[in-house]
DSSP file (Angstrom, degrees, kcal/mol; ACC not computed):
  #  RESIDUE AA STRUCTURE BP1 BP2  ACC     N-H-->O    O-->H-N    N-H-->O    O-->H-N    TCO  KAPPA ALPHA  PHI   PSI    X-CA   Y-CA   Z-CA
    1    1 A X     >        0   0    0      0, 0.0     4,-2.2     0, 0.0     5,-0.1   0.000 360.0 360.0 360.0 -49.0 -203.2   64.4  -65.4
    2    2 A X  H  >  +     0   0    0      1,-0.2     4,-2.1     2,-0.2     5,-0.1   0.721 360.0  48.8 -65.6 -18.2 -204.0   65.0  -68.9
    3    3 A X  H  > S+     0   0    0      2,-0.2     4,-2.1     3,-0.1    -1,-0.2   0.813 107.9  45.2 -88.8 -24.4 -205.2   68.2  -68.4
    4    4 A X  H  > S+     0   0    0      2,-0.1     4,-1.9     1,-0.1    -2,-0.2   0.687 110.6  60.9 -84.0   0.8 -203.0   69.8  -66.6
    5    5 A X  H  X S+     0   0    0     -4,-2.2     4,-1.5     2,-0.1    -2,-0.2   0.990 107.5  45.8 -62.3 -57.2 -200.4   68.2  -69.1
    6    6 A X  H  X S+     0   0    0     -4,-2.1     4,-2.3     1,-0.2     5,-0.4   0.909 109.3  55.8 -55.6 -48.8 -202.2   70.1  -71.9
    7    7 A X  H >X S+     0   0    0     -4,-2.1     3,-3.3     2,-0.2     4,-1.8   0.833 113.1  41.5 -18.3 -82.1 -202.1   73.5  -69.4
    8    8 A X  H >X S+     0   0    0     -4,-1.9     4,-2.1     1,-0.3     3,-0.9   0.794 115.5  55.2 -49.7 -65.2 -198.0   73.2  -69.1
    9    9 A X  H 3X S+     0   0    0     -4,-1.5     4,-0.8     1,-0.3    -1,-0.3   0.566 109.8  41.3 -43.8 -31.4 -197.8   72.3  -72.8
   10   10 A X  H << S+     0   0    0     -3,-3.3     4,-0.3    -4,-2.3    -1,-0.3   0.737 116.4  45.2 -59.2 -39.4 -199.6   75.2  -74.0
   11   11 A X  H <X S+     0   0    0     -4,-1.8     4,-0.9    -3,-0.9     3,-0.3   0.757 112.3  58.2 -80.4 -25.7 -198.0   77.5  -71.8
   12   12 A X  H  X S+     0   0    0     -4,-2.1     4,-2.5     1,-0.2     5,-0.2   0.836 112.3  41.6 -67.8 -49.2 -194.5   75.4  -73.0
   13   13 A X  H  < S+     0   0    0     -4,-0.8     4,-0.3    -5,-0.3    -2,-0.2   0.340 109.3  53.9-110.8  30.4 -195.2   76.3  -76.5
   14   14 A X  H  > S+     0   0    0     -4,-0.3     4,-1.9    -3,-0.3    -1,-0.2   0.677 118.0  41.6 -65.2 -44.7 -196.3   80.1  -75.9
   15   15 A X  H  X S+     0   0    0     -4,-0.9     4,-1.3     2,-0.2    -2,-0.2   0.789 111.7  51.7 -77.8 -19.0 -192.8   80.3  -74.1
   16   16 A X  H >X S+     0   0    0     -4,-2.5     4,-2.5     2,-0.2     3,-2.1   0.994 117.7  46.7 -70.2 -63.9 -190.9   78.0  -77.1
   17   17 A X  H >> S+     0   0    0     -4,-0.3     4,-0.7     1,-0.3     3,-0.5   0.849 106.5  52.0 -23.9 -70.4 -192.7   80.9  -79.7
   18   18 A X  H 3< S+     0   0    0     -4,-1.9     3,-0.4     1,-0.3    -1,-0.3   0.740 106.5  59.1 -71.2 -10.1 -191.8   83.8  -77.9
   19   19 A X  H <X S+     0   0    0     -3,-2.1     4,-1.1    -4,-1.3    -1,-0.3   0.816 101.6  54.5 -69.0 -36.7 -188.2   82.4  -78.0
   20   20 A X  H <X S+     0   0    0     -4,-2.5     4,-0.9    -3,-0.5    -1,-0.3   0.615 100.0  55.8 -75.1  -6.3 -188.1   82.4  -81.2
   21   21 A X  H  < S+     0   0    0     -4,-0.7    -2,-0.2    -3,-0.4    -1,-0.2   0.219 105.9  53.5 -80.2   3.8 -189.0   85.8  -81.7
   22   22 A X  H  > S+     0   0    0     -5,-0.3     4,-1.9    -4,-0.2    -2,-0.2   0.740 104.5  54.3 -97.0 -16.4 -186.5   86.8  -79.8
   23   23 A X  H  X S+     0   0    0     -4,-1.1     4,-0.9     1,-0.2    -2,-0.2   0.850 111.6  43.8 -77.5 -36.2 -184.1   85.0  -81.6
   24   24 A X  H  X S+     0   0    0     -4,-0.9     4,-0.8     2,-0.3    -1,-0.2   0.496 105.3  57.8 -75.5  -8.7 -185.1   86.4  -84.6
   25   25 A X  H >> S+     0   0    0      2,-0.2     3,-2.2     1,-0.1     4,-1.0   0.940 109.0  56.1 -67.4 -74.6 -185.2   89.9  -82.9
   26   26 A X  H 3X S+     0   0    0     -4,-1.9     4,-1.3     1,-0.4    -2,-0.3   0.639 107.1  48.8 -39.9 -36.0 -181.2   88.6  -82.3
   27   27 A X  H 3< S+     0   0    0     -4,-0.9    -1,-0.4    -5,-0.2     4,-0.4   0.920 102.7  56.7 -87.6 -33.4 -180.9   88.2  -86.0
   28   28 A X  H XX S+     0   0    0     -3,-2.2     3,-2.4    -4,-0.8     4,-1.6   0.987 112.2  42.3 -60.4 -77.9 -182.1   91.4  -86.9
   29   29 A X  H 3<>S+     0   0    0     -4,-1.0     5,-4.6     1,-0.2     4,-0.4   0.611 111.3  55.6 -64.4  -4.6 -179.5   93.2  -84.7
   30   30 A X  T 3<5S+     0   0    0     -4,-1.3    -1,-0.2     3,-0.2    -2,-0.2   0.519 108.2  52.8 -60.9 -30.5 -176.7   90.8  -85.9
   31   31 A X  T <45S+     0   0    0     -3,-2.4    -2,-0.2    -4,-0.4    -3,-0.1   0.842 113.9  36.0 -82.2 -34.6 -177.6   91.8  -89.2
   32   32 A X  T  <5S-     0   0    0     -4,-1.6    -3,-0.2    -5,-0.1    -1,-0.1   0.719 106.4-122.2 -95.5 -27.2 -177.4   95.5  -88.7
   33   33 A X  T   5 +     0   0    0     -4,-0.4     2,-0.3    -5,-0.4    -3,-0.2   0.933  48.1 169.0  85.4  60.2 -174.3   95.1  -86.3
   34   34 A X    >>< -     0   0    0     -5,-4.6     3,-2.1     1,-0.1     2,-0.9  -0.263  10.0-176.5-116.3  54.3 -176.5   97.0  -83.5
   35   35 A X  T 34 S+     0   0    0     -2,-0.3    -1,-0.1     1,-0.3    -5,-0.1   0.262  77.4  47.0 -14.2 -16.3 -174.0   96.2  -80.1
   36   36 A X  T 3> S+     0   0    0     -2,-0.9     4,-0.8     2,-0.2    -1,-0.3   0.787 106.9  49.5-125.8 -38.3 -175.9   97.7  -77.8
   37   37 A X  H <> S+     0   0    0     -3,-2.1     4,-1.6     2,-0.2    -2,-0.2   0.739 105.2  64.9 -49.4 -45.8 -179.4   96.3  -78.6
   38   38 A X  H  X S+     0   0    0     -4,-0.6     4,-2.5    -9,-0.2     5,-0.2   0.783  97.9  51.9 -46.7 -35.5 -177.7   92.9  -78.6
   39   39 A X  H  > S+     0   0    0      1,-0.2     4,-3.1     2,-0.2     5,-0.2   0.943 106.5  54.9 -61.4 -43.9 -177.0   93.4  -75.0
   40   40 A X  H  X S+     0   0    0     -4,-0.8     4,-1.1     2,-0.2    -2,-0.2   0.872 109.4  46.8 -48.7 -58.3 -180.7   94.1  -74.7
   41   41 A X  H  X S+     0   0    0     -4,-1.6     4,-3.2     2,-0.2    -1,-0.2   0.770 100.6  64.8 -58.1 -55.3 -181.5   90.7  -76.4
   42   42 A X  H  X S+     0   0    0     -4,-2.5     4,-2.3     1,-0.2    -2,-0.2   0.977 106.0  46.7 -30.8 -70.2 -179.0   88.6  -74.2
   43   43 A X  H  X S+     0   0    0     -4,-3.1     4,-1.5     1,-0.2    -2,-0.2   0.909 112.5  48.5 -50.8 -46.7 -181.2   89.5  -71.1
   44   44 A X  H  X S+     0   0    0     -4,-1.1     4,-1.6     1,-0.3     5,-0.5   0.980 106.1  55.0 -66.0 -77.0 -184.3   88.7  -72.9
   45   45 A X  H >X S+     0   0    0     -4,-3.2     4,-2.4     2,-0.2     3,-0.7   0.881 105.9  58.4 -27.0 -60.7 -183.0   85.4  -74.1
   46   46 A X  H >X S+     0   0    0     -4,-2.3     4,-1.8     1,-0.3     3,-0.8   0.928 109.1  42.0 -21.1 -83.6 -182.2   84.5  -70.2
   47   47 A X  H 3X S+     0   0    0     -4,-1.5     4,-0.7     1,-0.3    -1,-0.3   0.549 107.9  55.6 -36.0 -38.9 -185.3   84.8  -69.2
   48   48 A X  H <X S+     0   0    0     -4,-1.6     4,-1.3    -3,-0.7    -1,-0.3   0.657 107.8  50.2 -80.8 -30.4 -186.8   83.3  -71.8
   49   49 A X  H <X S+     0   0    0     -4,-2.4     4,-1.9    -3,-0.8    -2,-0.2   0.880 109.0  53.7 -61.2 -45.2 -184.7   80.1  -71.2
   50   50 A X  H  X S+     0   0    0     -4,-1.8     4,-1.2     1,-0.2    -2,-0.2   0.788 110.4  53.7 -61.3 -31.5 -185.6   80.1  -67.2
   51   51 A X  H  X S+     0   0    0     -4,-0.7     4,-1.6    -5,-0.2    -1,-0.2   0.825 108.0  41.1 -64.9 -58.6 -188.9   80.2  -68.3
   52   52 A X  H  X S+     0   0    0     -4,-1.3     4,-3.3     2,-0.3    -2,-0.2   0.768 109.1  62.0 -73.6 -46.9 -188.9   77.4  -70.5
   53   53 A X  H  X S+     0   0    0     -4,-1.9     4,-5.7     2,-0.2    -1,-0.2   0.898 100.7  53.3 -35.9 -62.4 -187.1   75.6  -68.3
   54   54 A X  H  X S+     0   0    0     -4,-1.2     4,-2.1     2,-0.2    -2,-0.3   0.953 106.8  46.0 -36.3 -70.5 -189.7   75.8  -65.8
   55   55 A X  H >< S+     0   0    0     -4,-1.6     3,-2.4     1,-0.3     4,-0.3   0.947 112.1  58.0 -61.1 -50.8 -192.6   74.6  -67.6
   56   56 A X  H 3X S+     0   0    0     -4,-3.3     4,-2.1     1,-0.3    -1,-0.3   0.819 106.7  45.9 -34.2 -63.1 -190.1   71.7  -68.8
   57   57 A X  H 3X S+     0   0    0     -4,-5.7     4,-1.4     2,-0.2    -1,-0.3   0.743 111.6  54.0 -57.1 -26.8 -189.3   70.5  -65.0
   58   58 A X  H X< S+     0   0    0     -3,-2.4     3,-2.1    -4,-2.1     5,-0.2   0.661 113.5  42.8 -68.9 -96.4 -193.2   70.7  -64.3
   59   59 A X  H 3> S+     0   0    0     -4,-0.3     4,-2.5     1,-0.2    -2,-0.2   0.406 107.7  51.8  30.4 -81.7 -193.7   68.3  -67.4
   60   60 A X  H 3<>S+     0   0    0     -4,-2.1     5,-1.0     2,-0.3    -1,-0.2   0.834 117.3  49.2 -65.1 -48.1 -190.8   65.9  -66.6
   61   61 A X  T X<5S+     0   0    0     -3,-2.1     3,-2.4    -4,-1.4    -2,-0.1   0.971 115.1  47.7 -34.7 -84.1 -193.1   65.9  -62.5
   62   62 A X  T 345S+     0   0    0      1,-0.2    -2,-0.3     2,-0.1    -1,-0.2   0.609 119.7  28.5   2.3 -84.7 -195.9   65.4  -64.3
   63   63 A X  T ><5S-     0   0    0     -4,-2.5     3,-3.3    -5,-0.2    -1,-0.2   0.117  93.5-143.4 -79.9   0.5 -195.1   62.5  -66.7
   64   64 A X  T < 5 -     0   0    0     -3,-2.4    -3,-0.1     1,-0.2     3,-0.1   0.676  65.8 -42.5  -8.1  95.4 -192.5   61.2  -64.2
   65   65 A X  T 3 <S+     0   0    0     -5,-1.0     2,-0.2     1,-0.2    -1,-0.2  -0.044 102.4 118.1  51.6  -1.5 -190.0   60.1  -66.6
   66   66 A X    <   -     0   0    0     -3,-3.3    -1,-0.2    -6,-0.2    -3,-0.1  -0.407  68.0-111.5 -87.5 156.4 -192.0   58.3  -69.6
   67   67 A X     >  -     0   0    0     -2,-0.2     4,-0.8     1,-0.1    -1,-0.1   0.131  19.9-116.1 -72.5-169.4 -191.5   60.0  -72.7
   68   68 A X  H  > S+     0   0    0      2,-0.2     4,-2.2     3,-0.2     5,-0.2   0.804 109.7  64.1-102.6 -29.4 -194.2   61.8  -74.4
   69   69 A X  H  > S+     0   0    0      1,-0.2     4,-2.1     2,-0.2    -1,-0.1   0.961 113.2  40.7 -74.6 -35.2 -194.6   60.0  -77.4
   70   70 A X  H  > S+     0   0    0      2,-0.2     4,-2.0     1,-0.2    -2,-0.2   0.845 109.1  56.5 -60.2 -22.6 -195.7   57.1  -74.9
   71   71 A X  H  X S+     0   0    0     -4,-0.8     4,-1.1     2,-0.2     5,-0.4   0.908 108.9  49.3 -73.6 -84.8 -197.5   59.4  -72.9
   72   72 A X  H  X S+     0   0    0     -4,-2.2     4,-0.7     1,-0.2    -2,-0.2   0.887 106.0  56.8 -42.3 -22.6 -199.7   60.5  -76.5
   73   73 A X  H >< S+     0   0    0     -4,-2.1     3,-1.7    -5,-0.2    -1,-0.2   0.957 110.0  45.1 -63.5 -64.9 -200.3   56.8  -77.3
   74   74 A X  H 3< S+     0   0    0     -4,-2.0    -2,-0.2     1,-0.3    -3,-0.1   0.724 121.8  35.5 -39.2 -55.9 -202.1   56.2  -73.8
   75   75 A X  H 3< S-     0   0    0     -4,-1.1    -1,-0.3     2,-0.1    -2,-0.2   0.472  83.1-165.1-104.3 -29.0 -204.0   58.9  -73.8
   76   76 A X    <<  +     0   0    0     -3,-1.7     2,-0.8    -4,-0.7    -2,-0.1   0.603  26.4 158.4  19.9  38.6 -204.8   59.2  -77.5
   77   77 A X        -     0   0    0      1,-0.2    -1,-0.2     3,-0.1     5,-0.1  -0.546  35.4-155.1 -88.6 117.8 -206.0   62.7  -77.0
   78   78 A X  S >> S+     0   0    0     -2,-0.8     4,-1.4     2,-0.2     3,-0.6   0.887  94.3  51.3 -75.9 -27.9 -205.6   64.1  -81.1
   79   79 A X  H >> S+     0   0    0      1,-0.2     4,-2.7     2,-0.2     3,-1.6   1.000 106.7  48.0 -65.5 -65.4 -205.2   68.1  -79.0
   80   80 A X  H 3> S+     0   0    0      1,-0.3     4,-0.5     2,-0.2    -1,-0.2   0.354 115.9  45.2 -83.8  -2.5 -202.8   67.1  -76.8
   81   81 A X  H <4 S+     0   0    0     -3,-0.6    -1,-0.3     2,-0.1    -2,-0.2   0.578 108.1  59.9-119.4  -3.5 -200.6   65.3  -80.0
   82   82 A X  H XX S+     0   0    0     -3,-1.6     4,-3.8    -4,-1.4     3,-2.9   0.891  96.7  58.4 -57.8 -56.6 -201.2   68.0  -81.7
   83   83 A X  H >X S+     0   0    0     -4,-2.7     2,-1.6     1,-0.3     3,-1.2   0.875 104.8  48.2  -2.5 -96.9 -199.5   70.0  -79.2
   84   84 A X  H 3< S+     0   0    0     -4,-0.5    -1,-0.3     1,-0.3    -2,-0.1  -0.290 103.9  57.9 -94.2  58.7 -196.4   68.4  -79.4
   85   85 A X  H X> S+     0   0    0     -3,-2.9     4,-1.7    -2,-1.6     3,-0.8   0.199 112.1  46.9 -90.4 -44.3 -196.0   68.3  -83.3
   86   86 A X  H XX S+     0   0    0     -4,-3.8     4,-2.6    -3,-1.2     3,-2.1   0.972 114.2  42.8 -65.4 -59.5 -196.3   71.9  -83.1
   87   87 A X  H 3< S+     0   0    0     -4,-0.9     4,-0.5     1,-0.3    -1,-0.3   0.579 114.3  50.4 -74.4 -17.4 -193.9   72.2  -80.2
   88   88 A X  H <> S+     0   0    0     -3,-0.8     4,-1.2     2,-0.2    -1,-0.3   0.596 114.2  49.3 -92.6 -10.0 -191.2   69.3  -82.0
   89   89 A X  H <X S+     0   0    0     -3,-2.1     4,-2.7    -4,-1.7    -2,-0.2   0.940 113.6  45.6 -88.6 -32.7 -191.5   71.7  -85.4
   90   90 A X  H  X S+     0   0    0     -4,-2.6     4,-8.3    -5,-0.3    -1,-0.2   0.884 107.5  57.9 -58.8 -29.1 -190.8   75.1  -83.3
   91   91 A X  H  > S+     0   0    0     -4,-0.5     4,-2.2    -5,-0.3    -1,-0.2   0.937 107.1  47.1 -88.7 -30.7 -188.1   73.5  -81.7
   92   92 A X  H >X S+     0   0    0     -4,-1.2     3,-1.8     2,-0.2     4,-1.1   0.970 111.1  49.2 -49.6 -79.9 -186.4   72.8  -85.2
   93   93 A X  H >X S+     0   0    0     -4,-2.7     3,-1.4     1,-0.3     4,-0.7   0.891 108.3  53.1 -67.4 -34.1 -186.8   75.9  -86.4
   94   94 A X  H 3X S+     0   0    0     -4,-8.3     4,-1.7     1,-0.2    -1,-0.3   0.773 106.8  54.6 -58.4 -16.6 -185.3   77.3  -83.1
   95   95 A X  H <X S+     0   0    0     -4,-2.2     4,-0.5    -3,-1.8    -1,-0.2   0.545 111.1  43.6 -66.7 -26.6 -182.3   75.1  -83.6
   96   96 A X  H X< S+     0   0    0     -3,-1.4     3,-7.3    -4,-1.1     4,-0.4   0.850 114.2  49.5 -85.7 -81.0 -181.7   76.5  -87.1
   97   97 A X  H >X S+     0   0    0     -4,-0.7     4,-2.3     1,-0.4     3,-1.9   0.603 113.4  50.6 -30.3 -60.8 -182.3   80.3  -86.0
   98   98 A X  H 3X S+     0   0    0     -4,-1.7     4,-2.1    -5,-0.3    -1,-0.4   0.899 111.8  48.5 -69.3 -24.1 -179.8   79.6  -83.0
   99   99 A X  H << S+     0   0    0     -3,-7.3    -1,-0.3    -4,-0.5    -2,-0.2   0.558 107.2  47.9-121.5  32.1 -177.6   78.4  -85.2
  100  100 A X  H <> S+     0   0    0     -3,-1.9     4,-2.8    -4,-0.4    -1,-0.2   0.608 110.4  54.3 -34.8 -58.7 -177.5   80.9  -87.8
  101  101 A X  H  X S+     0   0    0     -4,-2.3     4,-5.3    -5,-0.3     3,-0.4   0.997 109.5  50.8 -57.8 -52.9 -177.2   83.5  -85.1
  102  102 A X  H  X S+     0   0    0     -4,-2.1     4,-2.4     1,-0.3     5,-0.3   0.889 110.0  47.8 -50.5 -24.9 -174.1   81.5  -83.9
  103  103 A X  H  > S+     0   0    0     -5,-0.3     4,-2.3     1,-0.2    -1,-0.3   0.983 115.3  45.6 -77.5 -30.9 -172.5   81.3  -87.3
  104  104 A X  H  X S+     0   0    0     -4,-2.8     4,-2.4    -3,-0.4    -1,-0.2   0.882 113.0  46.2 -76.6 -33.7 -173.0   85.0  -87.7
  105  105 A X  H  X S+     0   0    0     -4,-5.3     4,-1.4     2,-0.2    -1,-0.2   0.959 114.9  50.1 -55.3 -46.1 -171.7   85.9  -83.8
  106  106 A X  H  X S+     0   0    0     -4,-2.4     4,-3.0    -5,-0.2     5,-0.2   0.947 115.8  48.5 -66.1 -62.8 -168.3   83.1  -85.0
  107  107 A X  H  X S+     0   0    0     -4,-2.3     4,-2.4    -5,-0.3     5,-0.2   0.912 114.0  44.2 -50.7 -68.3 -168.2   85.8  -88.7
  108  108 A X  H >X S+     0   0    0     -4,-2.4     3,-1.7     1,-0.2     4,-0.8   0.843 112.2  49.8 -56.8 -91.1 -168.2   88.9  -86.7
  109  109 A X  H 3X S+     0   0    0     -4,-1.4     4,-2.3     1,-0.3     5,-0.4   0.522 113.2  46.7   2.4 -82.9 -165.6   87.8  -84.1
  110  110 A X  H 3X S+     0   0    0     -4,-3.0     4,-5.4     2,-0.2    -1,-0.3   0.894 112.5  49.2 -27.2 -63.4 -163.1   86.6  -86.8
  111  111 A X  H << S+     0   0    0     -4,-2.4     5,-0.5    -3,-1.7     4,-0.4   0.947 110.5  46.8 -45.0 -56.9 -163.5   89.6  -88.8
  112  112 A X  H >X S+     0   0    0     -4,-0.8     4,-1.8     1,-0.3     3,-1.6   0.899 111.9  56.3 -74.4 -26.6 -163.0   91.9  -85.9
  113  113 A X  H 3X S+     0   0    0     -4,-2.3     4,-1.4     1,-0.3    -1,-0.3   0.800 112.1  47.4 -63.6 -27.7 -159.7   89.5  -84.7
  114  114 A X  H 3< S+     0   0    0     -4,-5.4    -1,-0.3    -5,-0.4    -2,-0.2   0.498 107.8  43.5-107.4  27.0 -158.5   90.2  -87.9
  115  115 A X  H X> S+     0   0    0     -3,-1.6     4,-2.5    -4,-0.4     3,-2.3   0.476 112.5  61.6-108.2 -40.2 -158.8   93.8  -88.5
  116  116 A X  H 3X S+     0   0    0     -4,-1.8     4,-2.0    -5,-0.5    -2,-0.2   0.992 111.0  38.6 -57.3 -47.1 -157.3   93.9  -84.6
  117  117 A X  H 3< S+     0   0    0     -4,-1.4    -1,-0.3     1,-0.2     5,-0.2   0.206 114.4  53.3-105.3  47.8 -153.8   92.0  -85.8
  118  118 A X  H <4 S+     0   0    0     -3,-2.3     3,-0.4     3,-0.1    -2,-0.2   0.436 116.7  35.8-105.9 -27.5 -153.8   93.9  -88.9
  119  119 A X  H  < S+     0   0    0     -4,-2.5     2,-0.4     1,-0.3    -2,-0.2   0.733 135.5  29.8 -87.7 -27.2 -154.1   97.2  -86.8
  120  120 A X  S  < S-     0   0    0     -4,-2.0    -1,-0.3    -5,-0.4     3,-0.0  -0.774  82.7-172.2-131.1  68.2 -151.7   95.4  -83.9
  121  121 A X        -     0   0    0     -3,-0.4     2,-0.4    -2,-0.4    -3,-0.1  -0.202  35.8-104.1 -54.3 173.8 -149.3   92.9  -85.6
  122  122 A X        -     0   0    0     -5,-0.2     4,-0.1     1,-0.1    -1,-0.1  -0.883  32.6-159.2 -98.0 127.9 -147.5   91.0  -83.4
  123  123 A X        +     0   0    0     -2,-0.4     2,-0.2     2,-0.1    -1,-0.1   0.378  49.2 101.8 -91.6  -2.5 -143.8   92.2  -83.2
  124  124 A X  S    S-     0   0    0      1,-0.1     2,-0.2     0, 0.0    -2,-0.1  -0.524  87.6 -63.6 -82.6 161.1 -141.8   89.4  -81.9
  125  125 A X        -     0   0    0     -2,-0.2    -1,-0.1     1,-0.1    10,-0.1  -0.076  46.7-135.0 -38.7  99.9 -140.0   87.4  -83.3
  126  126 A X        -     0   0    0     -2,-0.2     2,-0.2     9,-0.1    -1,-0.1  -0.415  28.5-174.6 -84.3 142.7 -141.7   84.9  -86.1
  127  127 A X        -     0   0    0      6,-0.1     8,-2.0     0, 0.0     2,-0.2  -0.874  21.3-109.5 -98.3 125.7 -140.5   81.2  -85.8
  128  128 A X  B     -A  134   0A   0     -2,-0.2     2,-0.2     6,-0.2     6,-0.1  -0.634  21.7-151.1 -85.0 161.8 -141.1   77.9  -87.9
  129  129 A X        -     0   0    0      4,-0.7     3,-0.4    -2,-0.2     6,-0.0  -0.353  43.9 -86.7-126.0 170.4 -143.0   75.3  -86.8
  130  130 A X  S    S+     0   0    0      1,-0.2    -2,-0.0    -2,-0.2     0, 0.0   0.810 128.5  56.5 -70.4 -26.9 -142.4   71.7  -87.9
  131  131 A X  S    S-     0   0    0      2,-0.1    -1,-0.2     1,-0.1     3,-0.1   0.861 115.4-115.4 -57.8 -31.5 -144.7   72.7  -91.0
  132  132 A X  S    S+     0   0    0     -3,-0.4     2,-0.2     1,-0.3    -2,-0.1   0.826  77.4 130.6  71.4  58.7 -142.7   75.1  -91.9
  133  133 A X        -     0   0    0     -6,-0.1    -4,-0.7     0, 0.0    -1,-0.3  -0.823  55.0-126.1-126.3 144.9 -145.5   77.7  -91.1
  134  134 A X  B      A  128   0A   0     -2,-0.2    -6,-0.2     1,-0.1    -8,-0.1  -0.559 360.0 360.0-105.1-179.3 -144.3   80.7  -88.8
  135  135 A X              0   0    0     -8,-2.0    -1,-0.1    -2,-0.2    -7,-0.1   0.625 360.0 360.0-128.4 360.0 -145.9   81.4  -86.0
């Protein structure tokens, strides 16, 4: 068991890596505002997710349902906890890259909804609200 744990885990944090370099691919064309490359990225990101997924659901077989840190006590194999330090520090940083990227997709969005109703007001008829804010 413990070796084909190590297998899936290696192969887990080849796929966790390359995810972050697409997410930082993703930041790079966020940065530059490069629409069409972005599309490019999306797909990539998919894939990379299904992928990840996989090895996860072997794992989860594998270990049937006890957690990993218990799983590294038993076993006390110092490779195979190394492993997953490396794989709990990638998975931080992927959580800040993804959510960078999200704050920067939320920035663009706004912006372009408000150059769209400065270019297209609304022409009906403005109303107050109990705030006395119109709408």
């Amino acid at each position: 068991m413990t070796a084909a744990l190590k297998e899936i885990i290696v192969e887990e944090h080849k796929a966790l890596e390359a995810l972050l370099d697409i997410l930082d691919e993703q930041f790079k064309y966020l940065t530059k505002r490069d629409v069409f490359s972005l599309d490019k990225v999306s797909k990539k990101l998919h894939e990379c997710s299904v992928k990840i997924a996989h090895f996860e659901m072997e794992r989860r077989k594998l270990t049937a349902g006890k957690s990993m840190k218990n799983i590294i006590e038993d076993t006390k194999d110092k490779e195979l906890e190394n492993k997953y330090r490396e794989i709990v520090k990638l998975l931080s940083e992927i959580e800040l890259q993804k959510t960078t990227n999200d704050m920067l997709i939320k920035q663009g969005l706004g912006f372009a909804t408000q150059m769209l109703n400065f270019l297209n007001p609304n022409k009906g008829p403005k109303t107050y609200n109990s705030y006395g804010k119109r709408k």
